[in-house]
N, C-alpha and C positions, 0 to 999 in steps of 0.2 A: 318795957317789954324786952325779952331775950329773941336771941335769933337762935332756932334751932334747925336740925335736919333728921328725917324721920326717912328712912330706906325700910319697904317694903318685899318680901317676896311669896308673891301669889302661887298657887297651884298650877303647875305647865297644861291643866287640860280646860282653862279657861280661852276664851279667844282674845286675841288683841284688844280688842274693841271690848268683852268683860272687863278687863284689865286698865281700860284706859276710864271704863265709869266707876271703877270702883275707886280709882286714883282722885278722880273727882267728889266722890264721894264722902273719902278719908279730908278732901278739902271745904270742903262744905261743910264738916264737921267742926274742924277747926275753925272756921270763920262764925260758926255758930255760938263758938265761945270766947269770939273777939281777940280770935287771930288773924294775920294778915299773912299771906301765902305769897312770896316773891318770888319764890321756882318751882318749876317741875317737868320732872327731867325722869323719862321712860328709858330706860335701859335696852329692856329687851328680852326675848327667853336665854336664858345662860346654863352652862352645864355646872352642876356642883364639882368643886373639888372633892368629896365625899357624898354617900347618900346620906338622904334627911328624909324619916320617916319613909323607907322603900320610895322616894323619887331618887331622880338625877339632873332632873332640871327644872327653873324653874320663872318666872316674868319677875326683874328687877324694877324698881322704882323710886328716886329719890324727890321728899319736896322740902322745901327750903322756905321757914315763916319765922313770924316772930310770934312768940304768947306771954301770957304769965303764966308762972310756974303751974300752977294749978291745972289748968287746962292739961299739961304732959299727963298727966295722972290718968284724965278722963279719957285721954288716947289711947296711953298703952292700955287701959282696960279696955276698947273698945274693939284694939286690934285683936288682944289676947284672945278673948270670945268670938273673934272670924275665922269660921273654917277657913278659906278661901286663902289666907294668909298662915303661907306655913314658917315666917321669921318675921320679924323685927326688930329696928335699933333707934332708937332715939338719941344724939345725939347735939352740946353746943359745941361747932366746927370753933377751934383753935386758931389763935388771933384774929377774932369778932370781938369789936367792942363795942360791951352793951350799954 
């Protein structure tokens, strides 16, 4: 299994509390496909450096798992297809070894 990190950023007119099930949710996901989730880490609502799609702000979120590859695929599909979720990044963080 790799370790990756997946930052989310949700719609600013959700509430905290959407934003923290939907975090849960994104991990339930991933566990479903026999990942294992060792962070997660809420950011918070944040201002854009620039506007994305007419907002200016928006609820950051990072988690931190390991998968096989496979699994990344069925993520970013699943993030792509969430209103709710107006970016994200899938990333493996730099000097992790897998």
């Amino acid at each position: 299994m790799r370790t990756y990190e997946v930052m989310t950023i949700h719609r600013p007119d959700l509430g905290e509390d959407d934003v923290e099930s939907r975090v849960d949710g994104i991990a339930a996901f991933l566990t479903e496909r026999g990942a294992t989730v060792s962070g997660r880490d809420l950011w918070g609502k944040r201002r854009f450096a620039y506007e994305i799609d007419h907002l200016h702000d928006g609820y950051y979120s990072v988690l931190t798992f390991q998968a096989e590859p496979p699994a990344i695929n069925d993520l970013h599909r699943m993030l792509t297809l969430q209103d709710e979720v107006i970016r994200h990044k899938i990333i493996q963080p730099a000097g992790v070894k897998q």
